[in-house]
BARO-21620 format. One record per atom (N, C-alpha, C, O): z, y, x; residue in one letter. Coordinates in steps of 0.2 Angstrom, whole numbers, plus 2048, in hexadecimal, padded with zeros to 3 digits. Layout:
! BARO-21620
ZYXA/...
END
This chain:
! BARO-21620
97A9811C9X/9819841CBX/98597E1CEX/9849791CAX/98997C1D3X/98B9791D4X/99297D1D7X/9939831D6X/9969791DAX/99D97C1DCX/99F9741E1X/99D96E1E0X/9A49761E7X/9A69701EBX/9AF9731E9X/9B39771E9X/9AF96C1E7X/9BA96B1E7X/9BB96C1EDX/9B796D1F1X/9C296C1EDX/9C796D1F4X/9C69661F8X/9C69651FEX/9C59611F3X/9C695A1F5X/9BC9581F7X/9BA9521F8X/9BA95C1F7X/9B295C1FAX/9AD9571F4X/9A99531F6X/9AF9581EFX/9AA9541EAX/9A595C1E7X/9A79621E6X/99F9591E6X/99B9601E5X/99A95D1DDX/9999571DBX/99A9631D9X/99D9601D0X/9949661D0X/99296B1D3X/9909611CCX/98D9661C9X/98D9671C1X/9929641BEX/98796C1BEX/98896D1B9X/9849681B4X/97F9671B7X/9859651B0X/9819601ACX/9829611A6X/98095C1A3X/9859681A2X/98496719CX/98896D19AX/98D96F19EX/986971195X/988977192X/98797818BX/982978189X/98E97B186X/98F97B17FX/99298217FX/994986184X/993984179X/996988176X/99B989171X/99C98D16DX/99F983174X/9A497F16FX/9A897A173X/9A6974175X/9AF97F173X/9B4978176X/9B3971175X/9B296C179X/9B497016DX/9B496A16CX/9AD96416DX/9AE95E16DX/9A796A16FX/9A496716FX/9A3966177X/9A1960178X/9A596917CX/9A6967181X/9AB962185X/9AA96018BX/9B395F17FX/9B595C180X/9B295517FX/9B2951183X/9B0956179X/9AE94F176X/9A994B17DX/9AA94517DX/9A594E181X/99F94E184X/9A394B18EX/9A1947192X/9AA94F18DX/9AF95018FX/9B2948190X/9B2944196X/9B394618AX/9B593F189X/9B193A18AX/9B493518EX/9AB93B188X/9A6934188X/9A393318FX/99E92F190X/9A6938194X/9A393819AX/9A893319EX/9A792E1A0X/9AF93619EX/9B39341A0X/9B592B19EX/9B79271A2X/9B692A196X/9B3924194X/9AF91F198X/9B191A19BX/9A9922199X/9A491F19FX/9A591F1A6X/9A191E1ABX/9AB9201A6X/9B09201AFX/9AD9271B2X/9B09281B7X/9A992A1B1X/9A69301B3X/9AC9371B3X/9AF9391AEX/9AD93B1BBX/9B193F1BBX/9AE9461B6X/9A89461B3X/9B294A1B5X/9AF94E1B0X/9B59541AEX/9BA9541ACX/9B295A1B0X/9B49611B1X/9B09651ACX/9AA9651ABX/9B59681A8X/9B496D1A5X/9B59731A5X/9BB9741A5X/9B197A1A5X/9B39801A7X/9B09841A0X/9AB98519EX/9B798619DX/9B3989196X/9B6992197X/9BA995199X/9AF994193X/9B099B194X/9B399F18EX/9B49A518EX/9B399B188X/9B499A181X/9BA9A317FX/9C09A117FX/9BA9A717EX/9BE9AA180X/9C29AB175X/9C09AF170X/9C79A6177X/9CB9A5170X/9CF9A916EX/9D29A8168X/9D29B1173X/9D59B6171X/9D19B816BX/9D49BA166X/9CB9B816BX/9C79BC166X/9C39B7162X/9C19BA15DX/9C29B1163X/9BF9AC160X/9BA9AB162X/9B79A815EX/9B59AE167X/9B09AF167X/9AD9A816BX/9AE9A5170X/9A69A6166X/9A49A1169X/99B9A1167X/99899D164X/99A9A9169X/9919A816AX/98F9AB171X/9939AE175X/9899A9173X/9869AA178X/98A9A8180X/98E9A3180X/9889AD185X/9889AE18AX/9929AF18BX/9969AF190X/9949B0186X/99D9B2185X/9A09AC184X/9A69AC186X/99D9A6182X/9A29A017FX/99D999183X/99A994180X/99C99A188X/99999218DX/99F98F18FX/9A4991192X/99E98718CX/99F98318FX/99D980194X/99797E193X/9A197E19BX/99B97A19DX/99E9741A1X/9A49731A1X/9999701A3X/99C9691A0X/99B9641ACX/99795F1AEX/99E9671AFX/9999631B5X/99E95B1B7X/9A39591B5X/99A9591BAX/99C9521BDX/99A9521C7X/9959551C9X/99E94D1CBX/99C94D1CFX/99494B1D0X/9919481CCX/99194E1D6X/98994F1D6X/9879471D6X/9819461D6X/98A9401D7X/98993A1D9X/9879381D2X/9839341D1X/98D93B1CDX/98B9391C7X/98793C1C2X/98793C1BCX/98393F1C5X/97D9451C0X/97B9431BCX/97B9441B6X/97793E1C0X/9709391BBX/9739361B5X/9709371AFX/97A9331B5X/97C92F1B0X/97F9321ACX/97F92F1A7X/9829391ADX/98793C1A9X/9809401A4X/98194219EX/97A9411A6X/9759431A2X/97393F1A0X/96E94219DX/97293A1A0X/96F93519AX/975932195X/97492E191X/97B933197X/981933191X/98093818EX/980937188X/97E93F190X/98094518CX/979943188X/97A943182X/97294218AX/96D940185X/96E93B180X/96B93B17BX/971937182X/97292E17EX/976935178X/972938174X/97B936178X/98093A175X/97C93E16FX/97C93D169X/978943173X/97394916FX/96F946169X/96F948163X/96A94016CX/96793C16BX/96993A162X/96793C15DX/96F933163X/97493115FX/975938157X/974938151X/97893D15CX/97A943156X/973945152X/97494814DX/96B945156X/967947153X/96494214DX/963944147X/96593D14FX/96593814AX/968938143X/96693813EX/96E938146X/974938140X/97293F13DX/97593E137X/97094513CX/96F94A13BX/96894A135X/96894D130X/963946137X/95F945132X/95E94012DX/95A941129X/
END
């Protein structure tokens, strides 16, 4: 999925949660990295609802910066896996 701005940068998708926070966070450390970074949440909080196909976050970056903003989101996953065991 991709989409082009008004200003013609083509943002694709590089990453998808099911949780604001965890979108933000992800949000942050991209931006941190000078990396542009758009979040589109589908999170629907009148009701709280945050399973499946009802509560995606999703996380794209300009298409130039794909490669890198996926290997922060993996550095990131990675790090959490660790610290989890």
């Amino acid at each position: 999925m991709k989409h082009t701005s008004g200003d013609d940068i083509e943002w694709v998708l590089v990453y998808t949660t099911n949780t604001e926070l965890d979108g933000r966070m992800y949000q942050a450390n991209l931006q941190g990295a000078g990396i542009p970074c758009e979040i589109l949440s589908q999170v629907d909080t009148t009701r709280m609802l945050n399973i499946g196909e009802l509560a995606l976050v999703k996380i794209f970056v300009p298409k130039e910066h794909k490669e890198e903003a996926i290997l922060i989101i993996k550095s990131i996953e990675e790090n959490n896996s660790e610290e989890a065991d």
